[in-house]
N, C-alpha and C positions, 0 to 999 in steps of 0.2 A: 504494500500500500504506500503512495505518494500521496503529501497532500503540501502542496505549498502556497505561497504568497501567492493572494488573488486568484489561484488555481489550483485545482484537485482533482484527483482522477476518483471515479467511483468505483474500483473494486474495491468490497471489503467494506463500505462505508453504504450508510442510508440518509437516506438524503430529505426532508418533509416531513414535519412530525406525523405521527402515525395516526392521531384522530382529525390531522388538518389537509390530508392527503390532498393534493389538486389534481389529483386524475394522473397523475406518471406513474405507472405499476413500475418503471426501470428504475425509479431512483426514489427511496423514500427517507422520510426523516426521524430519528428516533434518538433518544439521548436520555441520560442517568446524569446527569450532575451528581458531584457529588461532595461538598465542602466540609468545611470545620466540624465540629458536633454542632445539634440545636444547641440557639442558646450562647454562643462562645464568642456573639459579636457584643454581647452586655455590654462588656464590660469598657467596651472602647465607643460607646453610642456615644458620649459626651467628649470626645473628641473632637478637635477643631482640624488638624491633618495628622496625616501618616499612614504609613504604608500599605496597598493592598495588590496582594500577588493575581494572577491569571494564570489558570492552567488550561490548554489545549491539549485536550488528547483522540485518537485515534485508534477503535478495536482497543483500546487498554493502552496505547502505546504514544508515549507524549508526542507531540506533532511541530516540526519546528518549519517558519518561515510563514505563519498564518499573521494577516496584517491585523493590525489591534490599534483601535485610535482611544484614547483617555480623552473626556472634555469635561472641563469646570463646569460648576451648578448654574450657570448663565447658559451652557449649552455649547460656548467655543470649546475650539481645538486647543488643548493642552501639549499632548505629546502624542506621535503616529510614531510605531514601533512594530517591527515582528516578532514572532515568539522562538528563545533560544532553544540550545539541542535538548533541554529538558522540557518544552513546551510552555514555557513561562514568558508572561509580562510582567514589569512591575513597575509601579508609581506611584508616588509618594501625591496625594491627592487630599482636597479638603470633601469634609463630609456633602453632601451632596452631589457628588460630582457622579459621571456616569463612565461605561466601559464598554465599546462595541467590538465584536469580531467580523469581518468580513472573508468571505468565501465565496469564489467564482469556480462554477462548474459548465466545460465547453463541450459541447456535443449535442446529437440529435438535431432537434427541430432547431434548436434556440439554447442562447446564453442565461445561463441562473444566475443571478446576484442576491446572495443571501446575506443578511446581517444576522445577528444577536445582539443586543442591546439590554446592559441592566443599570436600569436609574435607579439614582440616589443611593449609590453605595457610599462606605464609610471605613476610615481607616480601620485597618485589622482585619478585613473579607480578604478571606483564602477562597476564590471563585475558582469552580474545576466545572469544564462545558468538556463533557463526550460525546465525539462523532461514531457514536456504535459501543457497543462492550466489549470488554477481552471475549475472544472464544477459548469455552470450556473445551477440555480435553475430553475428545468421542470415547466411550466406555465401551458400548459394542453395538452394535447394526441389529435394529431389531427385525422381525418377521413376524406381522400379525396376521391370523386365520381368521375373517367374521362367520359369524354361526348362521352364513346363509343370509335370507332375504328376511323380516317380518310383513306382516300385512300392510299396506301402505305407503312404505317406505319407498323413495326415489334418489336418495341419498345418504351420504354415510360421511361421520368424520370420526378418525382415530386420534385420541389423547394421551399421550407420556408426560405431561404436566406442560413441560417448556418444550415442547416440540406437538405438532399436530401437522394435521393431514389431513384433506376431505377426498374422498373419491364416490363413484356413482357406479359402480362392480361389485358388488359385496360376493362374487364368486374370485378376485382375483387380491393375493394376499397384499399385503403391506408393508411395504422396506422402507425404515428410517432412520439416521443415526440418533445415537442417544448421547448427548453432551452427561458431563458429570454430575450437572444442576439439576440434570431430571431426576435421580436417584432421589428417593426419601431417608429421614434421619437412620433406618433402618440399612439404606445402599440397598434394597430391590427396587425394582421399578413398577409404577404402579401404572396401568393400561385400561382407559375408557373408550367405548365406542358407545354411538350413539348413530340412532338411524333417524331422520327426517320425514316427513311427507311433503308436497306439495307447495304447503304452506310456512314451509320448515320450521313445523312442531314438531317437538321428540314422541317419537311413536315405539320407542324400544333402544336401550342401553345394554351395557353389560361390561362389566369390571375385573380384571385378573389381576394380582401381584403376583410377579415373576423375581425369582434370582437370575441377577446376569449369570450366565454361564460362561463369559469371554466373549471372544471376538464375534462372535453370529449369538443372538438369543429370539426361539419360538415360543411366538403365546400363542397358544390358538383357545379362542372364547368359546364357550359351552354353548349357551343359549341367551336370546334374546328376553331381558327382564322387562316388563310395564308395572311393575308397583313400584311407586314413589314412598316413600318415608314424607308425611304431612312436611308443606312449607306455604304461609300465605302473608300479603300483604295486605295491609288494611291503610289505607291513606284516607284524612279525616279536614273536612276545612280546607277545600283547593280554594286559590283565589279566583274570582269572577271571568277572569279569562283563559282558564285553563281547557286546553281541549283532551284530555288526553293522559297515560302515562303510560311510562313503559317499564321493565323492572327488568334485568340481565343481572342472575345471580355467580356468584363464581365460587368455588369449595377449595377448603386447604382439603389435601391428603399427606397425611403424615412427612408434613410442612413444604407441599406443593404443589402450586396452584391449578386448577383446573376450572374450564367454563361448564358454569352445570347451565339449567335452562333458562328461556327468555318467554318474558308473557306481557302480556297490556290489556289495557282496557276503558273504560269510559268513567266519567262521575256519576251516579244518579243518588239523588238527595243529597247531595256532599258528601259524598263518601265512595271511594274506588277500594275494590276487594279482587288480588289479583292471586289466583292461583298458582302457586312454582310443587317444587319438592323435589327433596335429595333424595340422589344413590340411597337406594337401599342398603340393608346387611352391616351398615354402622363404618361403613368406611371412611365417611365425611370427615376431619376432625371438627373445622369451624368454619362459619359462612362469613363470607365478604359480597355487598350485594352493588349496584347502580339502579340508582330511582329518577328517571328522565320526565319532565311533567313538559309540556307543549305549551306556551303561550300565542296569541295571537290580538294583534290590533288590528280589531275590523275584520279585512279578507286576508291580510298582509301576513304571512307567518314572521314573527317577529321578536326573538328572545323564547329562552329553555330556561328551568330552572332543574337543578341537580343536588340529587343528595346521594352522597357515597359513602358508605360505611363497613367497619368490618365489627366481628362478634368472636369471642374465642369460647363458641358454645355452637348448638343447632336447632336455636328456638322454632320449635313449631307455629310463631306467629312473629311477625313483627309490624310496629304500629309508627305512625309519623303523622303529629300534628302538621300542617302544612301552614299554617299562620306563622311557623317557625322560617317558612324561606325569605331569602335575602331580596334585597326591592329588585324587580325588574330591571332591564336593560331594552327600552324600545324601542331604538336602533342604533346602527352602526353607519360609519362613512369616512371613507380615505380622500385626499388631498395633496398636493404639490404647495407649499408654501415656502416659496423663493428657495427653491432647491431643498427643503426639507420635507420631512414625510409628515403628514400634523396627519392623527386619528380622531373623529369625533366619537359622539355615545350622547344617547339620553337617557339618565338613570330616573326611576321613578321611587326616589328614594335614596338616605344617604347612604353610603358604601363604605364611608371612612373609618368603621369599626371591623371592617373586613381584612385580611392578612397582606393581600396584595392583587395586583392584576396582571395580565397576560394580554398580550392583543398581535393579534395576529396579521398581518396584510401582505398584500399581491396587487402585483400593478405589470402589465405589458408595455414595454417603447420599444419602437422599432422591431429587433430579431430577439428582444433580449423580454426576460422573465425575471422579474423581480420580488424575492421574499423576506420579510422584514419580520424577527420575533422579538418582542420586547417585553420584558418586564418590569414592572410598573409600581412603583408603594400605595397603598390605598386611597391615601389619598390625593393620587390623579384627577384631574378637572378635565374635561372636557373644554376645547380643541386642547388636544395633547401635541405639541410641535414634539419634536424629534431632534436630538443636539446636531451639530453640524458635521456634517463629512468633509476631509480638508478635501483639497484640487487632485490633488494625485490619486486621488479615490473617485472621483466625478463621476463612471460611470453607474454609479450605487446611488446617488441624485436622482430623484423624482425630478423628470424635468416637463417641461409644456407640452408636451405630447403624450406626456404619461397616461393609461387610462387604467383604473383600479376596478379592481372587484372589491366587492363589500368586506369589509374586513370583518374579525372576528374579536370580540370583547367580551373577555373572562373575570371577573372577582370572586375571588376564593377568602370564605373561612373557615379554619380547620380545629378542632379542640384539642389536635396534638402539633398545632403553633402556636408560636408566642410570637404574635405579631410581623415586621415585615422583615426582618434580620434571621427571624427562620425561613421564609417563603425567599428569601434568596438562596437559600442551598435544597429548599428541597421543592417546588414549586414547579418546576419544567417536568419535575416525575408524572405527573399526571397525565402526560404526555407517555406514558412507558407502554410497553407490552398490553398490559391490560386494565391499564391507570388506577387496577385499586392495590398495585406496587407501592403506592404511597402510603397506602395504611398502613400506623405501625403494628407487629404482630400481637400485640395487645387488644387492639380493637380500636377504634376509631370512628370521628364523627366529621365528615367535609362537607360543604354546602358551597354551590359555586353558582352563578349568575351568568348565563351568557346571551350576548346581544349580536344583532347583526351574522351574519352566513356563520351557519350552524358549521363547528367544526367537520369534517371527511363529505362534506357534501361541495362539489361544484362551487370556486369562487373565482 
């Protein structure tokens, strides 16, 4: 893997966060940040300046020659630097001040111009941005046998925790490697399948643990299971323009993640009652869930509201006042303001006790394709300008020809943050694998607010 100044090759590397996809299956984006512990910028919040490092890294592997610009709490250019053979920036910076990485990828259709940008950092941030994760070390090639068709079914996905597979054959087996991270605290590996109909409802599972046996391991599944172990949601108190929820539950197994089912439904009298349920046979250990609710103004779909949580239990019921979610976002909109990227929002409601924001945008000029992630402290205002890109960076300039897709605006709060000095190190995770990565394994409560094109949807 290459990845330099302005330029990058994309083997090895994903490119577009994973819930903000814009339609390129060849290049996608995904990243773990991973900084200080919670908590360890305390102690330097009341500082006036001093030092904050930048780490760049690549598959696990620090990344040197990535251009990095520093600019004061005014928004000027401070210092434009690249990152040395340990993938470091560093600058000695007054507290508000902000940190962008730039990264240019050439190929296909068009040129990508990516940013990262995190505002209002403060001396003492040890910032670490990953393009991709270390690869685990492959354990063995598995071969899974499904136990045939069930009634219904028109599709099939096989689950080893962090690795999956869907195919439409359930007569023809299943080869895939198994990284280390799939193994359970146990080291066997644990194997779900699940069959789909139509409407891609689960219409039959079925669950093995296996010991590896070395380098090739066969599971071959008995029979296809239909009994759930009871799971249901009750949501109580939707706001007046709620159309809608959706609920994608996800299970530890003996401490590895897995997607179990996905269900939705409607309000009627205030109240949404949404059927799930676990794997049978007690294999579950604990449920991690996503609670998607619909808003709309008018005919205009317009803003989601989100509740993610995780349980280190497999309660038969789970309940969520919804007067509890965070004020709306009723739209979104991107801008060129004299060469800078400004993002608007309309919040219906304040936000400033929320952990921080996210916002996402896209703008085409010319041949070139433009993506800008930013992070944001709660208390962001609406038009949000964007600090300045010096000259030698110019093509990363929104310029008068630029024309944008709706951008995307996230506020996040979580009750295992303490405010905007933890949502800088851990905050982009939401963006992971299967975004409830973020929950600590304890259990957790995250509430997030999004306005303007819905993340993985078209912008």
């Amino acid at each position: 893997m290459t990845l330099r100044a302005r330029a990058l090759t994309t083997g090895g590397l994903a490119l577009v966060l994973a819930l903000a996809a814009c339609g390129d299956d060849e290049q996608t984006f995904t990243d773990a940040p991973a900084g200080d512990a919670p908590g360890a910028d305390a102690a330097v919040d009341a500082a006036t300046t001093g030092n904050v490092t930048l780490t760049v890294r690549g598959d696990g592997a620090p990344v040197a020659g990535v251009d990095v610009v520093w600019n004061d709490p005014a928004g000027a250019v401070q210092t434009h630097e690249t990152t040395d053979q340990n993938g470091q920036a560093s600058e000695v910076i007054l507290t508000g001040s902000s940190v962008t990485i730039f990264v240019t990828i050439n190929g296909g259709i068009s040129t990508r111009y990516i940013t990262i940008t995190y505002l209002d950092i403060e001396p003492g941030d040890d910032l670490v941005w990953d393009f991709g994760r270390p690869s685990a070390a492959i354990v063995t090639t598995v071969t899974v046998t499904l136990p045939g068709a069930p009634s219904g079914a028109t599709s099939y996905r096989v689950d080893a925790g962090c690795v999956d597979t869907t195919v439409g054959d359930p007569g023809t087996p299943v080869t895939f490697e198994i990284p280390a991270t799939c193994l359970g605290s146990d080291q066997n590996l644990d194997v779900v399948a699940t069959a789909f109909d139509d409407n891609a409802l689960p219409v039959g599972y079925d669950h093995a643990r296996v010991a590896v046996t070395g380098a090739t391991t066969a599971v071959t599944l008995d029979a296809w299971q239909t009994t759930y172990q009871p799971l249901s949601f009750t949501l109580t108190n939707p706001p007046a323009d709620a159309t809608g929820v959706g609920v994608e539950t996800h299970f530890r197994i003996d401490g590895v993640g897995f997607r179990g089912p996905q269900g939705g439904g409607g309000f009627s009298g205030g109240t949404a009652t949404i059927a799930s349920g676990y794997w049978s046979g007690g294999i579950v250990d604990r449920l991690q869930y996503v609670i998607f609710i619909g808003r709309t103004s008018g005919s205009d779909p317009a803003g989601a509201s989100v509740i993610m949580a995780g349980r280190t239990d497999t309660p038969a019921t789970v309940s969520h006042d919804l007067t509890t979610l965070l004020p709306r976002i009723l739209d979104a909109s991107a801008a060129a303001a004299s060469g800078h990227l400004q993002v608007s929002w309309t919040p219906d409601g304040a936000l400033t006790a929320t952990d921080g924001a996210l916002l996402l945008s896209s703008w085409t000029e010319g041949s070139g394709l433009h993506e800008a992630y930013v992070m944001a402290p709660p208390g962001a205002t609406s038009p949000l300008t964007l600090p300045t890109i010096p000259a030698d960076l110019v093509a990363y300039r929104p310029g008068g020809a630029a024309s944008f897709m709706t951008p995307t605006v996230i506020f996040i709060e979580a009750d295992f943050m303490s405010g905007y000095a933890d949502f800088r190190e851990q905050g982009w995770r939401i963006f992971g694998d299967t975004g409830t990565e973020i929950l600590p394994a304890g259990g957790g409560l995250l509430r997030a607010t999004l306005g303007g094109q819905l993340p993985g949807q078209g912008r």
